[in-house]
C-alpha positions in Angstrom: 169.1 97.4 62.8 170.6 98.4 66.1 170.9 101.2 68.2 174.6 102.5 66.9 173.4 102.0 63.8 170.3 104.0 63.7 172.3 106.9 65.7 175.1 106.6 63.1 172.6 107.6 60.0 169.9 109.6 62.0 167.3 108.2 60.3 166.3 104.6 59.1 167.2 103.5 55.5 164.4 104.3 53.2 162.7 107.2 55.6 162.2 110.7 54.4 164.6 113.3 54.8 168.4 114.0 54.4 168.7 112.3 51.4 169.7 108.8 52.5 173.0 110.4 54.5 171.0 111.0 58.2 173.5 113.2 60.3 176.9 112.0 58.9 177.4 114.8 56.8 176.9 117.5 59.4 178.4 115.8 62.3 181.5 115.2 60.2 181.3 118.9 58.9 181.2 119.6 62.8 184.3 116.9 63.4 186.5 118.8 61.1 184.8 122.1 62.5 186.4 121.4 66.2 190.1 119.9 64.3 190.6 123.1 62.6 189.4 125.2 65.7 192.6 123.4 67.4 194.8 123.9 64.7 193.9 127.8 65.0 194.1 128.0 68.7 197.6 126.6 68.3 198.8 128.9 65.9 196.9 132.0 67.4 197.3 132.3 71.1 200.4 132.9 71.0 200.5 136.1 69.0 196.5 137.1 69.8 198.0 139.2 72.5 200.9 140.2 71.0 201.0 144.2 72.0 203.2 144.8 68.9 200.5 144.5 66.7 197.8 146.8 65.4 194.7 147.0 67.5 192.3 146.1 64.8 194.7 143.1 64.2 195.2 141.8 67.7 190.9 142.3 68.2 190.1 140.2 65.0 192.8 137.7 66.7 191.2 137.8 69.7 187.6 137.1 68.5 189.0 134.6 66.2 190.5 132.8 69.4 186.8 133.3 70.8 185.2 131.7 68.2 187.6 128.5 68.3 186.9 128.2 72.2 182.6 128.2 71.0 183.7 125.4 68.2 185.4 123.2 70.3 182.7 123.2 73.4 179.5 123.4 71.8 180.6 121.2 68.7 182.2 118.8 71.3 178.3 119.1 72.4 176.9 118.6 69.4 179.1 115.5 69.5 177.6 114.2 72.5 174.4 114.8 72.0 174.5 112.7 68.4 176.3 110.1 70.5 173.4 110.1 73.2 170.5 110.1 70.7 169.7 113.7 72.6 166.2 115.3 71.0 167.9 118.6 70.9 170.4 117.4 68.0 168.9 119.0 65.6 168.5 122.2 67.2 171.6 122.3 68.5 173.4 122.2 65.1 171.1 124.6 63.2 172.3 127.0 66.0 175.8 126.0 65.9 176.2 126.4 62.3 174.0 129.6 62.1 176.5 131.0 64.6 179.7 130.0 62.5 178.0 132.0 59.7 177.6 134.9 61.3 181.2 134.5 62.5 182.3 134.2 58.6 180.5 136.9 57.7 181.4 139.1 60.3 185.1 138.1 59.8 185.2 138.9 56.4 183.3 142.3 56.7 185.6 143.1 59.8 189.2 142.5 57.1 187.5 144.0 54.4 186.1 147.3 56.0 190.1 148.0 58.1 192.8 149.2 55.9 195.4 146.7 58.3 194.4 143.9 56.1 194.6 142.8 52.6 191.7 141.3 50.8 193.2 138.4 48.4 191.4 136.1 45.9 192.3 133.3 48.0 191.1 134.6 51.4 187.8 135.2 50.0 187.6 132.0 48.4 188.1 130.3 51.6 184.9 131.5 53.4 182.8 131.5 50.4 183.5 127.8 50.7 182.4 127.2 54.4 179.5 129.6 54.3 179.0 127.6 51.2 179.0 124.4 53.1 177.6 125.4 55.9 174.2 126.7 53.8 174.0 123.2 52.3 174.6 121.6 55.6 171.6 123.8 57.1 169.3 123.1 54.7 170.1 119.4 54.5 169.7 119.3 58.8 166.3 121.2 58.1 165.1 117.9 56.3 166.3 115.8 59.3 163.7 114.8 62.3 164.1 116.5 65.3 165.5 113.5 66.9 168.0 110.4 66.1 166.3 107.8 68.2 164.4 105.1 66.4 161.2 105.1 65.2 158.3 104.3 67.9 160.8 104.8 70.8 161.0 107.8 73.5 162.6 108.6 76.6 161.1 107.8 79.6 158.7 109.5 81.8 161.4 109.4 84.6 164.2 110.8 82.1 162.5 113.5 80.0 161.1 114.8 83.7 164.8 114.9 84.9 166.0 118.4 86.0 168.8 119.6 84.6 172.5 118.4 86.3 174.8 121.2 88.3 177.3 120.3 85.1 174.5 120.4 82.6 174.2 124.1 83.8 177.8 125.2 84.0 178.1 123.4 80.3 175.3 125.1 78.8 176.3 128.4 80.7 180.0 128.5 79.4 179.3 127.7 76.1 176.1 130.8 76.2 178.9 133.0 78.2 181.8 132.3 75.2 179.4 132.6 72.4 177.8 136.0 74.0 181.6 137.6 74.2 182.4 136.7 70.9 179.3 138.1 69.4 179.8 141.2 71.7 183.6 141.3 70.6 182.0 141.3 66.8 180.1 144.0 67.5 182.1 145.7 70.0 185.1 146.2 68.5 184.2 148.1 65.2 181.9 150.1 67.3 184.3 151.3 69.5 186.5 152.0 66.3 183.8 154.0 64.7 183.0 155.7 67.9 187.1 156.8 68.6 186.9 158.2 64.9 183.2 160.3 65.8 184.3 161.8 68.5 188.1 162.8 67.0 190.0 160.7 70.0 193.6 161.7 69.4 196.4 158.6 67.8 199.2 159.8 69.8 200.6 157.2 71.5 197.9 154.9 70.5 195.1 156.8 72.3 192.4 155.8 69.9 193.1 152.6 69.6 193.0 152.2 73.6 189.7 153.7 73.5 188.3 150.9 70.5 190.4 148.2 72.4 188.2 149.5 76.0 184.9 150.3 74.5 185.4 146.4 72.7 186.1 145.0 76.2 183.2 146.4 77.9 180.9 144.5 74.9 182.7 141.7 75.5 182.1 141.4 79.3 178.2 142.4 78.8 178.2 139.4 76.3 179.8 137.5 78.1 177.4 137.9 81.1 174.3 138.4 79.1 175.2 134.8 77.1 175.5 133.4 80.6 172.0 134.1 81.9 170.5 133.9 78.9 171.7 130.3 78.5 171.1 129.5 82.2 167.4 130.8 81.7 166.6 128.8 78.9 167.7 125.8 80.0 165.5 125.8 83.4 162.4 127.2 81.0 162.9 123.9 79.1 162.5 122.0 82.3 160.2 123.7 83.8 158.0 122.8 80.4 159.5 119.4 80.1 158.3 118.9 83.9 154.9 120.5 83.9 
């Protein structure tokens, strides 16, 4: 068996774990993961800032836009990493999809707890389905080793000592920055909401909803920074360990 063959199932034929299927199931679940995230971008942008819209409807726009931009760089990622044998494949992709189910979650509590949207049969269905998947897909990566290279080999003293790139840091850092604004939008947003309604901030013109839309922002920018750092910092901890 060759390399692109061993990278292709994860695991050799006959080896425990993943029932027989290795990573194609979750890197194709990833693959249609970053297609959809396109196909959401396109048809969202253009209206996520739309000023004619409620606030709570433009915010849950927004963070959905925020949560396409996380799919498409760390599943593109994800990608590389299965295409590069990387040791942090499996990790990767448990955090990936844990992310993406917080995101449903936090979508569907978000429509279901403000009166701008309408719950349906059919837009609950829809998420039960990917948490559905991605729950499967979890437990299924679980079973999978912690690497896809072949049995018996490693990387080299050389390459596993190598500090981490100038890119590797700006990639790592934008995809910690993206994912800490939209978990700060997630959290920001209904907060501020909540926090407009406890201390009796006046509609007229708006007003509250200025004051949810500001006190949202703020979380986003501390995410955003926060996700930065804390993605920066872990990656040099991991060399510093991988170097001592």
């Amino acid at each position: 068996m060759n390399g692109t063959d061993v990278t292709r199932a994860g695991v050799r034929p006959g080896k425990a774990g993943g029932g027989g299927w290795g990573w194609t199931p979750p890197l194709a679940w990833v693959a249609l993961t970053i297609l959809l995230s396109v196909r959401g971008l396109y048809s969202m942008v253009p209206v996520a800032w739309e000023a004619s819209l409620p606030p709570p409807v433009t915010a849950y726009l927004q963070a959905a836009v925020a949560v396409a931009t996380v799919n498409l760089l760390w599943g593109g990622w994800i990608l590389v990493a299965a295409r590069s044998r990387s040791r942090a494949l499996r990790r990767g992709f448990l955090a990936w999809q844990s992310f993406n189910l917080v995101a449903i979650a936090a979508s569907v509590g978000y429509a279901a707890w403000t009166d701008d949207f309408v719950t349906t049969a059919y837009g609950l269905a829809v998420p039960a389905v990917e948490f559905a998947i991605g729950i499967a897909l979890t437990a299924h990566a679980l079973r999978l080793p912690d690497t896809t290279a072949p049995d018996g080999e490693s990387l080299p003293p050389s390459a596993a000592a190598r500090p981490p790139t100038t890119v590797r840091y700006i990639v790592v850092g934008a995809i910690g920055g993206v994912a800490g604004a939209v978990l700060g939008g997630v959290g920001g947003f209904p907060f501020g909401a909540l926090l407009a309604e406890l201390l009796d901030i006046s509609c007229f013109e708006g007003g509250c909803g200025y004051f949810a839309a500001a006190v949202g922002l703020f979380f986003v920018l501390l995410g955003f920074v926060s996700g930065i750092v804390a993605a920066v910092l872990r990656v040099a901890r991991a060399a510093a360990r991988a170097a001592a």
